[in-house]
N, C-alpha and C positions, 0 to 999 in steps of 0.2 A: 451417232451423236457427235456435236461438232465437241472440239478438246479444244479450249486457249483458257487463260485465265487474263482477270482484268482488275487494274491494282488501281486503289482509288487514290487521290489526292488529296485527300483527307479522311485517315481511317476513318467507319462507319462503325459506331456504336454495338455490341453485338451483347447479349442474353445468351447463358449457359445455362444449362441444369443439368448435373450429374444426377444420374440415374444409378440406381441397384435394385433388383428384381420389381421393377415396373415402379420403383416409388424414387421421389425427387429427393435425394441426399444432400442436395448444394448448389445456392444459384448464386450465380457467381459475374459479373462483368467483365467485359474486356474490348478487347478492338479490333475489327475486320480488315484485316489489312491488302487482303486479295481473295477472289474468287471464283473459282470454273462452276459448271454442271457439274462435277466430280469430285467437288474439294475446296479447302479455302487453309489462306495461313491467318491465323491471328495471336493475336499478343494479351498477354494476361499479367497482371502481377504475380499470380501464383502459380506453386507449382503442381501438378496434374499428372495424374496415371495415364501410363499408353497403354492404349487397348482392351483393358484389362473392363472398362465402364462404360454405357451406352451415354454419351452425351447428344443432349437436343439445344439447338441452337435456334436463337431469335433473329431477326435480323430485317432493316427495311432495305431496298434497293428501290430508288426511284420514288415511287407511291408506295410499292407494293409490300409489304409486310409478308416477312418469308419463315416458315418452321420449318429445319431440317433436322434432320437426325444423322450422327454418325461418330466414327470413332477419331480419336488421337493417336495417329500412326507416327510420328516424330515429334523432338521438341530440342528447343536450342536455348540453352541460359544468355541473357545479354542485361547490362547494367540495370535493369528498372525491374527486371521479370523476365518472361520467359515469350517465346514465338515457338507455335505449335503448329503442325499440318494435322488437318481435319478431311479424311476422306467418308463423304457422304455414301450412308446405307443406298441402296440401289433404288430408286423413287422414279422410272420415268418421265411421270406426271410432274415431280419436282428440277429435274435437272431444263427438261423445259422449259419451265418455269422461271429459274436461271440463267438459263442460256438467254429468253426474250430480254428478261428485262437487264443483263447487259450490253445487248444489242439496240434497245430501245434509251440506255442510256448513253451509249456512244454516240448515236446518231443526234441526239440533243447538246452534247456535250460543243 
């Protein structure tokens, strides 16, 4: 599976939900600020547990409307909120999924 991540020029809107034994705790907003097949940073105002909660994230790339699942492996306080790394559950099918439609938007870009 190809590894690069690809940072947009104007973060992209992105959909949380905190998860605890399969039921939704807390949906919450924030901003996509980068994204691989394998991961993404993004920016929240609040702050958030690492690893500890299965979070599912929203997100459109392109047309495409994307749900991924995965956890909060880092986070960094910075004046507004906080910037988190989000390493996605192992999804094949999904990192795929990722990988095209960042490569279908660079080549439009």
């Amino acid at each position: 599976m190809e590894s690069y991540r690809h940072s947009f020029g104007k973060p992209l809107e992105i959909r949380m939900e905190i998860q605890r034994e399969n039921e939704v705790q807390r949906r919450i907003f924030g901003l996509l600020l980068d994204v691989s097949p394998g991961g993404a940073k993004i920016f929240s105002e609040y702050e958030l547990p690492l690893g500890t909660v299965a979070v599912k994230f929203f997100f459109k790339i392109n047309h495409e409307n994307i749900a991924a699942s995965g956890e909060l492996v880092w986070k960094s306080a910075i004046p507004d909120g906080w910037v988190y790394g989000v390493k996605w559950f192992a999804d094949p099918v999904k990192e795929m999924l990722i990988a095209e439609e960042i490569k279908a938007g660079i080549s439009i870009s």
